[in-house]
C-alpha positions as CSV (number, residue, x, y, z in Angstrom):
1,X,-7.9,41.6,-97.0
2,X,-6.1,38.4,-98.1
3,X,-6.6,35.2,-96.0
4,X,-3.7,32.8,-95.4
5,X,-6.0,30.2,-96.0
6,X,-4.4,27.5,-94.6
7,X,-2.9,28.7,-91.8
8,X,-6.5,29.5,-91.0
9,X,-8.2,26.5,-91.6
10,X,-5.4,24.2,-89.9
11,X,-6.4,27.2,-86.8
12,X,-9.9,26.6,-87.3
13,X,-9.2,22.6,-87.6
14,X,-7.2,22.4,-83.7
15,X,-9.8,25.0,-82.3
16,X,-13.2,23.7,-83.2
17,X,-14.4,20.4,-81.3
18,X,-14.7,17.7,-84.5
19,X,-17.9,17.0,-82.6
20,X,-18.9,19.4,-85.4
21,X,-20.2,16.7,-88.5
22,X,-21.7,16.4,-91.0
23,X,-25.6,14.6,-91.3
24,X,-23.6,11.0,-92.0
25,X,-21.1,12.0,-89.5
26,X,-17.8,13.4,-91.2
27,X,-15.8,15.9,-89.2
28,X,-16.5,19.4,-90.9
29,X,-14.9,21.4,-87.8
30,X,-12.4,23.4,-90.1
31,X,-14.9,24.4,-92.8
32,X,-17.1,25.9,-89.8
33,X,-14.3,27.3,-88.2
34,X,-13.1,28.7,-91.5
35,X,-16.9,30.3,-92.4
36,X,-16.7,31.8,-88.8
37,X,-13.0,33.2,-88.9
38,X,-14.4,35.0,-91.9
39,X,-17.6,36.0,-91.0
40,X,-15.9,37.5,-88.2
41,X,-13.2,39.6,-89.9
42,X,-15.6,40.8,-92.3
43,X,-17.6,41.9,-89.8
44,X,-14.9,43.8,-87.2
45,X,-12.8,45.2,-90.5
46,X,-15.5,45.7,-93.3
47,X,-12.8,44.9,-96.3
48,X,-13.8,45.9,-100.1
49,X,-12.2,43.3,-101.3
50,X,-11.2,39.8,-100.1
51,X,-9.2,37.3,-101.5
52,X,-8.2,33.6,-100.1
53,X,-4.5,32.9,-100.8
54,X,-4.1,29.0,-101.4
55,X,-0.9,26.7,-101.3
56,X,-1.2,25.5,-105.3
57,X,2.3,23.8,-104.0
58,X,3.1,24.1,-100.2
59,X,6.6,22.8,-99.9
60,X,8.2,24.1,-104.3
61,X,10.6,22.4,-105.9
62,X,12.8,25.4,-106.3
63,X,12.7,26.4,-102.5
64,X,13.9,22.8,-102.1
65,X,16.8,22.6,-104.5
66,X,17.9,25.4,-103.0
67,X,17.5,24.3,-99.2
68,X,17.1,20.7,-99.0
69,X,16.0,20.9,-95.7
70,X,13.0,23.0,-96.5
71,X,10.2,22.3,-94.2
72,X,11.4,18.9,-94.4
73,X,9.8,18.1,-90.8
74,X,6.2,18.5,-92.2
75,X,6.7,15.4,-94.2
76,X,4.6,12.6,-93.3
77,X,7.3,9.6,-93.1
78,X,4.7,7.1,-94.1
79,X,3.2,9.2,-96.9
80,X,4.5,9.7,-100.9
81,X,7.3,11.8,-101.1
82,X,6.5,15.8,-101.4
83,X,3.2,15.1,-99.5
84,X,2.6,17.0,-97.0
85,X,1.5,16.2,-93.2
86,X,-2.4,16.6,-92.9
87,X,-4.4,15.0,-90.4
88,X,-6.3,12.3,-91.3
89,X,-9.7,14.3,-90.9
90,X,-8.7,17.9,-92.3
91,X,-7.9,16.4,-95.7
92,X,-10.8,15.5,-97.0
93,X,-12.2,18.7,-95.1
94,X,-9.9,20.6,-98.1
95,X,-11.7,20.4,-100.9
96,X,-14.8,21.3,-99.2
97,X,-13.9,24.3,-98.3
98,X,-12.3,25.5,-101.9
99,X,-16.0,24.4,-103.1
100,X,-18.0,26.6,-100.6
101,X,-15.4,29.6,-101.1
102,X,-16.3,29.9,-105.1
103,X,-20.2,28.7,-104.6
104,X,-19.9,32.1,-102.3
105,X,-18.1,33.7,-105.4
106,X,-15.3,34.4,-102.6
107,X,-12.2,34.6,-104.7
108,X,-9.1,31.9,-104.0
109,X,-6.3,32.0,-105.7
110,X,-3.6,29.4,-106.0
111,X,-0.7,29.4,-108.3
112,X,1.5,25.7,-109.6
113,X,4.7,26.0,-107.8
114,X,4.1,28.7,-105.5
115,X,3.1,28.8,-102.1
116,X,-0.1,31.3,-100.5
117,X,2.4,33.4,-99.0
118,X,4.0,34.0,-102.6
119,X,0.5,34.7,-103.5
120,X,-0.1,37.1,-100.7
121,X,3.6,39.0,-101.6
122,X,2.3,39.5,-105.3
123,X,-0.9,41.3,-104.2
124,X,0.1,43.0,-101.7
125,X,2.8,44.4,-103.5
126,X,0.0,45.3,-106.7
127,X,-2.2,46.7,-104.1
128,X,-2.9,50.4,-104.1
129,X,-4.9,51.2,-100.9
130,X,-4.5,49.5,-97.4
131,X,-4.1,46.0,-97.3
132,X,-4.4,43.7,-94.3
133,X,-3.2,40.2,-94.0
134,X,-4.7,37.4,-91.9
135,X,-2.3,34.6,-91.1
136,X,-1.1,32.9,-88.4
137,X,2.7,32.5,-89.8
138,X,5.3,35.0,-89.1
139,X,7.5,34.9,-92.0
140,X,4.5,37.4,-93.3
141,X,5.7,40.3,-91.0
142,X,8.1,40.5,-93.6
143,X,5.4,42.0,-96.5
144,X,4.7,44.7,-93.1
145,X,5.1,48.6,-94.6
146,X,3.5,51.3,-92.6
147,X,4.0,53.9,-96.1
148,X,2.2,51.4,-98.0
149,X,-0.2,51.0,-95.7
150,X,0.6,47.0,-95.1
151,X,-0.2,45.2,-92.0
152,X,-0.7,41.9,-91.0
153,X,-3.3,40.6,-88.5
154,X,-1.8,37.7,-86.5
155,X,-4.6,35.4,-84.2
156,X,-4.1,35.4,-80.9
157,X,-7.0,34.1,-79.1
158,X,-9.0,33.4,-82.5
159,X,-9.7,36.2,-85.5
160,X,-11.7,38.3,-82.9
161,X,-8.4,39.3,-81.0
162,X,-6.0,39.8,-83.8
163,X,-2.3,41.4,-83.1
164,X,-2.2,43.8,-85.8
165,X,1.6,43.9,-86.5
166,X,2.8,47.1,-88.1
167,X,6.4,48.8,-88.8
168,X,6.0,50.3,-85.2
169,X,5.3,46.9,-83.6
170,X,8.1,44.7,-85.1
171,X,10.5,47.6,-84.3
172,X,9.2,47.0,-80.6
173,X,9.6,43.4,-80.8
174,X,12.4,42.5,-83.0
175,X,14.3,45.5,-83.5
176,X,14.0,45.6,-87.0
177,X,11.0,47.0,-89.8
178,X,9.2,44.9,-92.0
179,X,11.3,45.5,-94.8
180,X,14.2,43.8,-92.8
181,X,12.0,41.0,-91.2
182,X,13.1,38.7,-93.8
183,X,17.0,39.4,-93.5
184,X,16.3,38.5,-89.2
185,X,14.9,35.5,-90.3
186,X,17.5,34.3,-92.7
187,X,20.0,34.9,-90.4
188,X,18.3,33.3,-87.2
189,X,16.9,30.6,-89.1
190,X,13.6,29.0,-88.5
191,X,13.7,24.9,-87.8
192,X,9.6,24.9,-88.3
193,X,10.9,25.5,-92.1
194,X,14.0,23.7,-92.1
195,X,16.3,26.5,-92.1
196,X,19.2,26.4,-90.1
197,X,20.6,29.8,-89.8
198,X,23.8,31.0,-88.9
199,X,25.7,29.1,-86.1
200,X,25.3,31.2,-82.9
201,X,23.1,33.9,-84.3
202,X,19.7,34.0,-82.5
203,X,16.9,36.1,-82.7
204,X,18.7,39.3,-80.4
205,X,21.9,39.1,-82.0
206,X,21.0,39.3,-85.9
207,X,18.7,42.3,-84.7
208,X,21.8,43.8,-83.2
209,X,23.8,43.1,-86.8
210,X,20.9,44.3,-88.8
211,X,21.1,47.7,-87.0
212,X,24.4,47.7,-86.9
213,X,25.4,46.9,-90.9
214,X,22.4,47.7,-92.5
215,X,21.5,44.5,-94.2
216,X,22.6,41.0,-94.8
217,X,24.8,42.0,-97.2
218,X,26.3,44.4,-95.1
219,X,27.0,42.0,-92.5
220,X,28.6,39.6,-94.9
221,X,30.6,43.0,-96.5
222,X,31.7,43.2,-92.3
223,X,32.5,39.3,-91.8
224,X,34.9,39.8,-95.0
225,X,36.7,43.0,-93.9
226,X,39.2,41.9,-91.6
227,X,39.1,45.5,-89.7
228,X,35.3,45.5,-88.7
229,X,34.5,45.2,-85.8
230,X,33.2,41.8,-85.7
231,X,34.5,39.4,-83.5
232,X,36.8,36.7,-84.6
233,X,34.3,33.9,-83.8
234,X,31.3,35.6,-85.3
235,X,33.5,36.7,-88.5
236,X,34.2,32.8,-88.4
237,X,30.5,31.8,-88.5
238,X,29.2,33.9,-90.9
239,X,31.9,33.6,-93.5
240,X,31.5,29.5,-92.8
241,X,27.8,29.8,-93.6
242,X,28.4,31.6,-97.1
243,X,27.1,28.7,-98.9
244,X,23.8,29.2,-96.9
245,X,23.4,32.8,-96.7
246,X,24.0,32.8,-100.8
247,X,20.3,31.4,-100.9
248,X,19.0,32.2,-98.3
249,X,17.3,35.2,-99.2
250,X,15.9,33.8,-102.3
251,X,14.1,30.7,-100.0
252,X,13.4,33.1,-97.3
253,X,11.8,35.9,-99.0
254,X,8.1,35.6,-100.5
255,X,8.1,36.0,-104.4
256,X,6.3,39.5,-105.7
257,X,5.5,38.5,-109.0
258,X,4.8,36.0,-109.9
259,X,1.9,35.6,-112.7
260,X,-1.8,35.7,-111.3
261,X,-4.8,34.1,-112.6
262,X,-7.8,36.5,-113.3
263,X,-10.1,36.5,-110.5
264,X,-12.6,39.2,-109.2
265,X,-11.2,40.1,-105.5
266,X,-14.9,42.2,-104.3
267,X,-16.5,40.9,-101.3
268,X,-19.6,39.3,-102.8
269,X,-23.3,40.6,-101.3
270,X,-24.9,37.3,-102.0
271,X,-23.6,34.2,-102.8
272,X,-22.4,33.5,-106.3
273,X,-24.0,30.2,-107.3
274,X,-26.7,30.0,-104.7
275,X,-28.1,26.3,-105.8
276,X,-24.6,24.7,-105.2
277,X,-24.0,26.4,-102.2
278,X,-27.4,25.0,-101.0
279,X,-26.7,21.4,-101.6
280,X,-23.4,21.9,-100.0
281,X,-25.2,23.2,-97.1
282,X,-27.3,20.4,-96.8
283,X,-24.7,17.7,-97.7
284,X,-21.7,19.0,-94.8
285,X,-24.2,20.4,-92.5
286,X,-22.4,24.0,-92.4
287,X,-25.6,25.1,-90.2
288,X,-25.1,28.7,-88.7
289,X,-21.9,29.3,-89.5
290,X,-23.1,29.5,-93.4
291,X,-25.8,31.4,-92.4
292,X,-24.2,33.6,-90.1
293,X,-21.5,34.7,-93.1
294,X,-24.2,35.2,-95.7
295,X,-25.7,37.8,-93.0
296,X,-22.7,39.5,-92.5
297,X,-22.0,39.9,-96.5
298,X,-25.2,40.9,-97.2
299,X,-25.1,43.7,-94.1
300,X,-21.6,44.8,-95.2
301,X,-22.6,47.3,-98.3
């Protein structure tokens, strides 16, 4: 199971009343909410392994010379450049969490210059048994690959509730598999991330050309051949977008291999540094949702 950390402790952050504090009164609603969302997977999916995929670098440099607009919205105007938009009380709620996550000896990985999803795409794509992955972000369905055994569990309500998106499921929705998820998105664009896709090419329509041609460089192999059957005006806007669609793919896609620290991905039984955890208990507060998680991993083997 690997956790899209952030998307799920932003979730957990929105969801959770910040009534929630700490004994000298600091907001600790996301890393309760967090401790819950786990304790609850683990205990509906019983995972061998677990592994919370952090942004070491949420917004690259090399995602951004390529698309300048790159999630260019989630920049705080009033904050240093490159720094990303974080409410004033989930910040400091951050680095909490990363230190109750390895006092658990639950194993987070982050890598410089990549994002979690990047993260997630490299393990899954290692991985040789079923591999489920939490997150509340979309651009995920792409990693979805029934063969492989890949799915991705999307919150609805909360964790408990999940939409478990498979190759079945996106075909349903979108039209398309998994492995072309990311060739729809390129095409549609997304202007949560900044990326404008192709002038008047929504959602319905790039599904259409995706079944159609194949892929996105099929599409562009159509837009080129003056007797496909394209129309003029779509032949038009895909050929004007070239510059676009020649990185697209690169900005759109999650990297697969990137280099991994060494980490131990089992689901830990008891907690790894139990004295540490302990004090962090104390000073945050964590309460029952701590407790409730260390029942769950000890009931889990």
């Amino acid at each position: 199971m690997l956790l899209d950390s952030a998307s799920l402790y932003f979730r957990a952050y929105f969801g959770v009343p910040d009534s929630l504090r700490s004994p000298d009164g600091q907001p600790v609603n996301a890393v309760r909410g967090l401790l819950d969302f786990i304790s609850r997977l683990v205990q509906d999916h019983r995972p061998d392994q677990l592994v919370a995929c952090m942004d070491a670098d949420w917004r690259p440099q090399w995602r951004v010379d390529l698309i300048p607009t790159y999630k260019t919205h989630r920049v705080a105007e009033a904050a240093a450049e490159g720094e990303e938009e974080i409410p004033d009380t989930l910040a400091p709620q951050v680095p909490v969490i990363e230190q109750v996550l390895d006092a658990l000896g639950i194993a987070r990985v982050g890598v410089p210059d990549y994002e979690a999803d990047d993260v997630i795409g490299t393990l899954a794509t290692r991985a040789e048994g079923p591999v489920q992955i939490v997150t509340g972000d979309r651009d995920l369905y792409q990693l979805v690959d029934d063969v492989r055994q890949v799915t991705v569990l999307y919150p609805l309500k909360g964790v408990g509730s999940p939409q478990v998106t498979d190759d079945s499921w996106l075909l349903e929705k979108y039209g398309v598999n998994g492995a072309s998820y990311a060739d729809l998105a390129a095409l549609r664009g997304d202007p949560s991330d900044g990326l404008p896709g192709v002038k008047g090419i929504g959602e319905k329509t790039a599904s259409q050309l995706i079944r159609e041609y194949g892929d996105l460089a099929g599409i562009r192999a159509a837009a080129a051949d003056p007797l496909s059957k394209l129309t003029p005006a779509r032949r038009k806007n895909i050929l004007e977008a070239a510059p676009y669609l020649d990185v697209a793919p690169t900005v759109v896609r999650v990297a697969t291999g990137i280099p991994l620290p060494a980490f131990d991905p089992t689901l830990p039984r008891e907690p790894l540094d139990p004295m540490t955890l302990e004090a962090l208990s104390e000073r945050w507060g964590l309460g029952t949702s701590l407790t409730r998680l260390l029942d769950t991993l000890a009931a889990t083997h």
